[in-house]
C-alpha positions in Angstrom: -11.0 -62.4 54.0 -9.5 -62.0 50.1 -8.3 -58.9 49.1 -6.9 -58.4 45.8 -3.5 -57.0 45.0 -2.4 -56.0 41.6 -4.7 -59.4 40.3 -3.2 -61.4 43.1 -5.4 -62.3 46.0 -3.9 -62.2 49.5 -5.4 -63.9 52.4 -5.6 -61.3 55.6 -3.6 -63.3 58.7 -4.9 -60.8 61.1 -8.9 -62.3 60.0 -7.6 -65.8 60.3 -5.0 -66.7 62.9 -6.0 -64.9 66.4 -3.7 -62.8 67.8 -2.0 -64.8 70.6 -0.2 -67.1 67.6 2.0 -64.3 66.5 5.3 -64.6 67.4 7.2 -61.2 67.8 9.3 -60.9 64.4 13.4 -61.6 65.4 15.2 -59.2 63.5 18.8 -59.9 63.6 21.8 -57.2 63.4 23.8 -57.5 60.6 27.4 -59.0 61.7 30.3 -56.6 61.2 33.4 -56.8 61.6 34.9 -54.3 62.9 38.7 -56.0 62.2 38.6 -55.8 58.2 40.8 -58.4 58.7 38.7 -60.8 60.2 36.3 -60.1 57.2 39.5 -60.6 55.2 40.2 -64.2 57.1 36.4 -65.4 56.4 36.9 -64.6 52.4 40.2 -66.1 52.4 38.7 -69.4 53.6 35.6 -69.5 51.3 37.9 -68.5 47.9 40.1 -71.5 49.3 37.3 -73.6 49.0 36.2 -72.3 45.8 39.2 -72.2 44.2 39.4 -75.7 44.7 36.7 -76.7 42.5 33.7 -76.2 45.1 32.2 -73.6 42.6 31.7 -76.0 40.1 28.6 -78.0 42.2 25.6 -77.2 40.9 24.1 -77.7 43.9 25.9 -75.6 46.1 24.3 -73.5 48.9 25.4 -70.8 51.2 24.9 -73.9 53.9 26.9 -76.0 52.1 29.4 -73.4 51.4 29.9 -72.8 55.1 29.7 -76.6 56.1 32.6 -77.3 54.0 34.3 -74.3 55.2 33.6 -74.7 59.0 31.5 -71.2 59.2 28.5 -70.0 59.8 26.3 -68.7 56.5 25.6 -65.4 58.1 29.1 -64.5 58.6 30.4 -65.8 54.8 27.6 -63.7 53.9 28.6 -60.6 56.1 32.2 -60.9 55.2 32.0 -61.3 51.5 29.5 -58.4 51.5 32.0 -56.4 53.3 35.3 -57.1 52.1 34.0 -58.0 47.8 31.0 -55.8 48.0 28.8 -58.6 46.4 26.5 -61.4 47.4 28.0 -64.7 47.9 25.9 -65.8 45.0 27.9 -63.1 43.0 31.3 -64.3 44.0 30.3 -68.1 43.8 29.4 -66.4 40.0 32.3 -65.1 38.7 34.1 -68.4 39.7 32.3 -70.2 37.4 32.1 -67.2 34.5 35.7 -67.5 34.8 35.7 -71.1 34.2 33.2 -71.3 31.0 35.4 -68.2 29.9 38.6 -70.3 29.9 37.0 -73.4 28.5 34.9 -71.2 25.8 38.5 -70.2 24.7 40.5 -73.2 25.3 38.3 -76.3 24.3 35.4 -77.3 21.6 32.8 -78.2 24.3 29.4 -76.7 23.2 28.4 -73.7 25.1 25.8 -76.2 27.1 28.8 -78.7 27.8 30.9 -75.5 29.5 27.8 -74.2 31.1 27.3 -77.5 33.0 30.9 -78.0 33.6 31.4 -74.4 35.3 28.5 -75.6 37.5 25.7 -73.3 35.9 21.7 -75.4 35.7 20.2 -72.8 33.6 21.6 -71.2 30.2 19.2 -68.2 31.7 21.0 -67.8 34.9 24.3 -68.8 33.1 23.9 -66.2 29.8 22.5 -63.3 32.9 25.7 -64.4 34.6 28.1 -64.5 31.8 26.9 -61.3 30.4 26.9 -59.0 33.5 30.6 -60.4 34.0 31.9 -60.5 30.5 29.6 -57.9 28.8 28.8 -59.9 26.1 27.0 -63.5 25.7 29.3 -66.9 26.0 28.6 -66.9 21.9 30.1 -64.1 21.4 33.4 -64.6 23.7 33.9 -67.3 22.0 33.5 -66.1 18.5 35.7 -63.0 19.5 38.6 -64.9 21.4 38.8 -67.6 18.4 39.3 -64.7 15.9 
């Protein structure tokens, strides 16, 4: 059975897949630590690998974060939550905001050339990023930092 949703049309599971094929949903707890300094230890080890240049993959993942680090993904995830109160995808971020700022002000790559180099894909995600840490678009930075 179709049912529609805000113009969307969802398909029922309970009408289509019999009951015994549900699987009881596994919610996991949240890891905390309860030694910030173990929290502390986890973050020290993923801005190690950042700070190194890891930031700067376009492709990087929270899996591939924690492969190269030798950690799981949930507890990178749990520890930079706790100890930055942000998202890994936030601090992975301001890594490379930090970089297209610093190249913005110290080179004449285009804005796309700095984007690409700080390991943005998108000038959306990269102009969302840059703004929400800068306050103003990479244009602008660079127009008020040459001036």
């Amino acid at each position: 059975m179709l049912i529609g949703l805000s113009g969307a049309l969802l398909m029922r599971t309970a009408d289509t897949v019999p009951q015994e094929h549900y699987q009881a949903a596994q919610i996991k707890e949240p890891v905390v630590f309860p030694d910030p300094k173990e929290a502390q230890a986890i973050l020290a080890s993923v801005e190690a690998a950042l700070a190194k240049g890891l930031y700067r993959d376009p492709d990087l993942t929270l899996q591939r974060l924690a492969r190269r680090t030798g950690l799981t993904a949930r507890k990178i995830s749990q520890a930079v939550n706790q100890a930055r109160g942000c998202s890994v995808s936030d601090l992975v971020n301001g890594y490379r905001v930090r970089e297209a700022m610093r190249l913005l002000k110290e080179s004449d790559q285009t804005v796309t050339q700095v984007m690409l180099d700080a390991g943005f894909q998108t000038k959306s995600n990269f102009n969302r990023a840059f703004r929400a840490f800068a306050g103003q678009t990479p244009t602008v930075y660079r127009r008020s930092e040459s001036g």
